[in-house]
C-alpha positions as CSV (number, residue, x, y, z in Angstrom):
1,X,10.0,-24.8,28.5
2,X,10.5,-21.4,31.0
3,X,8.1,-18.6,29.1
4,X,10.7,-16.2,30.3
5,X,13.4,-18.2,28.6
6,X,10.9,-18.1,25.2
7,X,10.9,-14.5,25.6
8,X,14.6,-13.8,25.8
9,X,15.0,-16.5,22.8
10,X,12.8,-14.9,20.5
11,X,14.0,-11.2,21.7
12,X,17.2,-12.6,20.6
13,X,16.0,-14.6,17.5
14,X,14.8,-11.1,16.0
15,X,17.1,-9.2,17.0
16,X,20.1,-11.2,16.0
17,X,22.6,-10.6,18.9
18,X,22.5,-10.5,23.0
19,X,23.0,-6.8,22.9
20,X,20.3,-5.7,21.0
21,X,18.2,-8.4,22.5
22,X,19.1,-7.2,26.1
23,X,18.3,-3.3,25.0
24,X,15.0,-4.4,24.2
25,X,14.6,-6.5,27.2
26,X,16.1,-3.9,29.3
27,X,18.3,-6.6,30.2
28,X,22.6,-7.3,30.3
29,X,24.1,-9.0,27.5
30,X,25.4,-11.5,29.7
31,X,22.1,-11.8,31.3
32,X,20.6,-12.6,27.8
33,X,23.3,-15.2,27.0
34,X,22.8,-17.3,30.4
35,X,19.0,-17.3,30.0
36,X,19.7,-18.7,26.1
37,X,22.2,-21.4,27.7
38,X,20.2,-22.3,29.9
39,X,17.3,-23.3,27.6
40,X,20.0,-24.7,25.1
41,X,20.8,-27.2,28.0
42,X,16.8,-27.6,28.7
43,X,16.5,-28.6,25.0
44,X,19.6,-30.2,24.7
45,X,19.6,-28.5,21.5
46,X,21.9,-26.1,20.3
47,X,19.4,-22.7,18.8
48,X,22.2,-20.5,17.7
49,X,25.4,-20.6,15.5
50,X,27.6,-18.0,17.5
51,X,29.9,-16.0,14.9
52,X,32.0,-12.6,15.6
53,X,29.4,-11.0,13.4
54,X,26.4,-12.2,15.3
55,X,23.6,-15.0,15.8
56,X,22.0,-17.1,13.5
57,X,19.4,-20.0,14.0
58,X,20.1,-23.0,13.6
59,X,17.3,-25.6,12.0
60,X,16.4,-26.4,15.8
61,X,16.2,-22.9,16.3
62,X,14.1,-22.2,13.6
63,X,11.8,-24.7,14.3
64,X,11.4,-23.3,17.4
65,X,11.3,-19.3,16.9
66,X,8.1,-20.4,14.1
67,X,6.1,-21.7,16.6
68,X,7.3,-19.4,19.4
69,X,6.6,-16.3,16.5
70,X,3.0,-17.5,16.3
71,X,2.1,-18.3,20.0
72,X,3.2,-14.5,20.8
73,X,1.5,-13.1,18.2
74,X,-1.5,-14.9,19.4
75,X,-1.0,-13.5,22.9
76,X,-0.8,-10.5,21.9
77,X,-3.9,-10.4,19.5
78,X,-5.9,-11.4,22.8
79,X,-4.0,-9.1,25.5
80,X,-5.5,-6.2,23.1
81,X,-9.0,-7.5,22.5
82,X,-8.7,-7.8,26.2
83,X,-7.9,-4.0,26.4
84,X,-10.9,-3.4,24.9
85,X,-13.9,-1.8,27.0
86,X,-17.2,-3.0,26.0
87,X,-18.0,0.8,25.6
88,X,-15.5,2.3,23.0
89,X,-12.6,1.0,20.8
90,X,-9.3,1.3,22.5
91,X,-5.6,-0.3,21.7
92,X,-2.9,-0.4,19.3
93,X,-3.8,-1.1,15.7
94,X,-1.3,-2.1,13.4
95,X,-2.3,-1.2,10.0
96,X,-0.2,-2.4,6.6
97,X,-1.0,-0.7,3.1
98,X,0.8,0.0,-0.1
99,X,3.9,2.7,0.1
100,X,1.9,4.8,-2.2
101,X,-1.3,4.9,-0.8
102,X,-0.2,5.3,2.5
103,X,1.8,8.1,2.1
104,X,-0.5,10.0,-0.2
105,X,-3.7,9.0,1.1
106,X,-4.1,7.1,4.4
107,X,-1.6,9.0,6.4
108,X,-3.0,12.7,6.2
109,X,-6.4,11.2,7.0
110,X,-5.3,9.7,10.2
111,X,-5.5,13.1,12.2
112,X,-9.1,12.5,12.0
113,X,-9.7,8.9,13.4
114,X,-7.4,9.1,16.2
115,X,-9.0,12.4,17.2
116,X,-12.6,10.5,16.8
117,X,-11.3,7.7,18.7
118,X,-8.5,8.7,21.6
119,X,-7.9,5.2,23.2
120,X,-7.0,4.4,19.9
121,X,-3.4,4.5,18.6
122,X,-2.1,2.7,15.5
123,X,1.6,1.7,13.8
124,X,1.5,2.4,10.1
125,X,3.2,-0.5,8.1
126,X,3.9,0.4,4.2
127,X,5.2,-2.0,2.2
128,X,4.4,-3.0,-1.2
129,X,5.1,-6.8,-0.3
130,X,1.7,-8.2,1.5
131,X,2.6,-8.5,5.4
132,X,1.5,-12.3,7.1
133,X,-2.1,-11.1,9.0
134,X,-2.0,-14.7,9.8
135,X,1.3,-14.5,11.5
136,X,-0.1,-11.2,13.2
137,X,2.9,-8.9,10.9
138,X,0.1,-6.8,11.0
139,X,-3.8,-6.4,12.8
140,X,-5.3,-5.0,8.8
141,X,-4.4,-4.3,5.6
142,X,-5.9,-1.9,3.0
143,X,-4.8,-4.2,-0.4
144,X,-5.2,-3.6,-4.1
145,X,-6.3,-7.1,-4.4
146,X,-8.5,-10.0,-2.7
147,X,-6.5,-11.5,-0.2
148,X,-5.0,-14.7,-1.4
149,X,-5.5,-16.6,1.8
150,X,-8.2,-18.1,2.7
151,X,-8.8,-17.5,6.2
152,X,-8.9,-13.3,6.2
153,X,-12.1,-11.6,6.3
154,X,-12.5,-8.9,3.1
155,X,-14.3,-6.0,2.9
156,X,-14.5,-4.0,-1.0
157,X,-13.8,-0.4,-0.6
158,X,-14.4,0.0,-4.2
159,X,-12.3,1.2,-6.7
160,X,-9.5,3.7,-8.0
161,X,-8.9,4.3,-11.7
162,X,-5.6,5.6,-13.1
163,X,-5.2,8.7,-15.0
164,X,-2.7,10.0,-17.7
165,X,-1.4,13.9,-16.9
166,X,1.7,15.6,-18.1
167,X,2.6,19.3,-17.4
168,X,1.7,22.4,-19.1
169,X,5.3,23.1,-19.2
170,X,5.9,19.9,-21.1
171,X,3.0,20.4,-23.7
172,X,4.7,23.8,-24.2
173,X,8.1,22.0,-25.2
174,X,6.6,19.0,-27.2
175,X,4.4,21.5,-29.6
176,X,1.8,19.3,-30.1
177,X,-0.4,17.8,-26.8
178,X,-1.6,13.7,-28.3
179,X,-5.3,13.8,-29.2
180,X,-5.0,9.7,-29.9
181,X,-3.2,7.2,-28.4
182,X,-1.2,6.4,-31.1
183,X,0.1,9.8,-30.3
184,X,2.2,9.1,-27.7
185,X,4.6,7.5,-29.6
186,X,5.9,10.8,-30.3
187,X,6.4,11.7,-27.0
188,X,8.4,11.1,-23.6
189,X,6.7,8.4,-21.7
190,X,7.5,7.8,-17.5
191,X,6.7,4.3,-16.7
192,X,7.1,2.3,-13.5
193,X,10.4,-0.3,-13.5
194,X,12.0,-2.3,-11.5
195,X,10.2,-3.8,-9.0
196,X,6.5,-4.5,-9.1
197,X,4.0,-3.1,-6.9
198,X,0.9,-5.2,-6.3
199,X,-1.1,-4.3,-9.6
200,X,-0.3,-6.7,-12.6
201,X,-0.6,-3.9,-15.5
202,X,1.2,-0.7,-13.9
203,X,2.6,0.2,-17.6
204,X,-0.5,-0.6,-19.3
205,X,0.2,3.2,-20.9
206,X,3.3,1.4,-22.5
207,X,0.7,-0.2,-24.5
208,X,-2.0,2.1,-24.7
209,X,-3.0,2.6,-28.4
210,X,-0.5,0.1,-29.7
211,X,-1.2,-3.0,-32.8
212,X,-1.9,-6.0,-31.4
213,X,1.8,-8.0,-30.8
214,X,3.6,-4.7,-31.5
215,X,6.2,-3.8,-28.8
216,X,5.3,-1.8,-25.9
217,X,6.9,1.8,-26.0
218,X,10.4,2.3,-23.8
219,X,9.9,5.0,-20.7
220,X,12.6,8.2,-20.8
221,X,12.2,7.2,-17.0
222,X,11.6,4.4,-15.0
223,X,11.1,5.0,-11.6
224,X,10.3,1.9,-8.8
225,X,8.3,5.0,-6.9
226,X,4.6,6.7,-7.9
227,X,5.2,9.7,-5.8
228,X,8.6,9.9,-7.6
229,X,6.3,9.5,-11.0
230,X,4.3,12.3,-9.8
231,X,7.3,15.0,-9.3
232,X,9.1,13.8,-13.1
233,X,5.3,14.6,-14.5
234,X,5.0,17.7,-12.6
235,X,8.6,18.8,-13.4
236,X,7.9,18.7,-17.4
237,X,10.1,15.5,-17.8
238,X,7.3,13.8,-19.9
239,X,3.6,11.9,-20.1
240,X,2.8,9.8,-17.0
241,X,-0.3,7.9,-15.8
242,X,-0.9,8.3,-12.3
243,X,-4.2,6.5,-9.7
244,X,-6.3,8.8,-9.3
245,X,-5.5,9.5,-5.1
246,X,-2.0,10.9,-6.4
247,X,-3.9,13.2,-8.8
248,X,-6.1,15.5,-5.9
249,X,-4.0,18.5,-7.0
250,X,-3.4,19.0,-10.6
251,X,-1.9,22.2,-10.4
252,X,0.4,22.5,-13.0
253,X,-0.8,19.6,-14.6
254,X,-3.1,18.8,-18.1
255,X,-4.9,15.8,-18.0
256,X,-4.7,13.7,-21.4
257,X,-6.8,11.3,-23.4
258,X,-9.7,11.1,-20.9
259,X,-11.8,8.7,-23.0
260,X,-9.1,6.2,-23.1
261,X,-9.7,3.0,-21.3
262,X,-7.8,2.9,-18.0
263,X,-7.2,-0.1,-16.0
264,X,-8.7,-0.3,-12.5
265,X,-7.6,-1.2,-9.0
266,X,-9.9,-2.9,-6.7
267,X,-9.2,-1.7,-3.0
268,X,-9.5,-4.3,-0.2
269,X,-10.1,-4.2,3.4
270,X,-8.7,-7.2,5.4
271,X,-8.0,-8.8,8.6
272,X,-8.2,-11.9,10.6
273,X,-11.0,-14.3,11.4
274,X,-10.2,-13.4,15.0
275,X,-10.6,-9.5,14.7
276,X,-13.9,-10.1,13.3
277,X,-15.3,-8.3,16.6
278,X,-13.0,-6.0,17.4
279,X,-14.3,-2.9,18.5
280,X,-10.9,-0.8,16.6
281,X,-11.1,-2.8,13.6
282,X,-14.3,-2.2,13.1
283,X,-14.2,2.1,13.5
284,X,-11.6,1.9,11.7
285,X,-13.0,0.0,9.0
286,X,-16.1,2.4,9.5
287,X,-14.0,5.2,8.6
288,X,-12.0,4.0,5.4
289,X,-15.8,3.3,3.9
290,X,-16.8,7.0,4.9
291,X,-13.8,8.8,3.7
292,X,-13.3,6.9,0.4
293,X,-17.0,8.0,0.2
294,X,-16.4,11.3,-0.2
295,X,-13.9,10.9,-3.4
């Protein structure tokens, strides 16, 4: 098999057509489709179902585009360990995290590391689904779990708590701020819905104060967002509990119940095996400890 062929295929296998292939490739559609035929007729396989509305693999295909996936990935893992100088840290660095905590945390903090460390640059990946680091989707990953596979190197970066805040507008307008727990089943709750992030009891506030097997409460809102939790607390919708990296500016805002027992996330570092010695994974790493530090 032609590596060049392997390239065009899997340009094309993630791309899903010979145009957008050949714009990444800097390469003519037609160009694309002969270098695709040709390996077809290598194979004698065929890797794609053509259709008016594009490409899709076909089992052969997929079979292929795995293991193709992988062996690039790899080759790319060692083309930027390579880069490396055995003086300073220096390459791209792909880093995944939670929506949430990338937005509102990570990403204003960034200034500072690639200003410490210039050779440095980094693609910011936020997703609340855990990337593949096996399959190189990403080079680390800040989680608010341990890692479920086995093969990933961990490092704890302690822990964030959750708080519960509403607005002093909204205290205004419900008379009566809740002293107990049980309180806040007289008042407008804003919970998380839809789909899950990665921590198991998000709406543990639902709960908070309720009789063993009694419902949870109902939210006024549910919102799949917790910067979008942030704004309804901070607008006066109702009472919302919020991690505690959301919560640096509580202007505007009360916080309630502080002696009730919050859940807490755990805050994970993690990356490959094969990273273990990389000069950017480690400042970087480096960095997270030191600025979480500071909370």
């Amino acid at each position: 098999m032609d590596w060049d062929k392997l390239r065009v295929f899997h340009a094309v296998a993630e791309a899903g057509s010979f145009t957008h292939a050949g714009d990444t490739l800097n390469l003519s559609q037609s160009a694309v489709s002969r270098q695709i035929s040709a390996l077809e007729e290598a194979l004698s396989v065929p890797l794609f179902h053509r259709h008016a509305r594009g490409l899709i693999l076909t089992e052969q295909g997929e079979q292929l585009n795995r293991t193709v996936r992988e062996v690039f990935a790899k080759l790319a893992m060692t083309e930027a360990l390579l880069a490396e100088s055995k003086d300073r840290p220096a390459g791209r660095l792909k880093v995944t995290t939670t929506h949430s905590f990338g937005v509102a945390w990570l990403a204003p903090r960034l200034k500072g590391f690639l200003n410490q460390y210039p050779d440095v640059s980094m693609t910011l990946l936020l997703d609340d689904v855990d990337l593949d680091l096996a399959m190189r989707e990403a080079d680390v990953a800040i989680r608010m779990h341990p890692p479920r596979q086995p093969d990933l190197v961990q490092r704890s970066l302690g822990e964030i708590r959750w708080q519960i805040f509403a607005s002093e507008d909204y205290l205004k307008g419900a008379g009566a701020k809740p002293e107990r727990a049980e309180d806040l089943d007289q008042h407008r709750l804003i919970l998380f819905g839809d789909r899950k992030p990665p921590v198991s009891d998000v709406n543990w506030l639902a709960g908070l104060g309720r009789a063993e097997g009694a419902p949870p409460r109902s939210g006024a809102l549910e919102v799949n967002s917790l910067q979008a939790m942030l704004i309804a607390v901070r607008s006066g919708l109702g009472i919302g509990a919020i991690p505690e990296y959301l919560a640096e500016d509580t202007t505007g805002m009360v916080r309630l119940l502080p002696d009730a027992k919050t859940p807490k996330i755990d805050m994970f570092f993690v990356y490959p095996e094969e990273l273990r010695n990389s000069k950017r994974v480690g400042v970087f790493r480096d960095f997270l400890v030191s600025e979480i530090g500071r909370r």
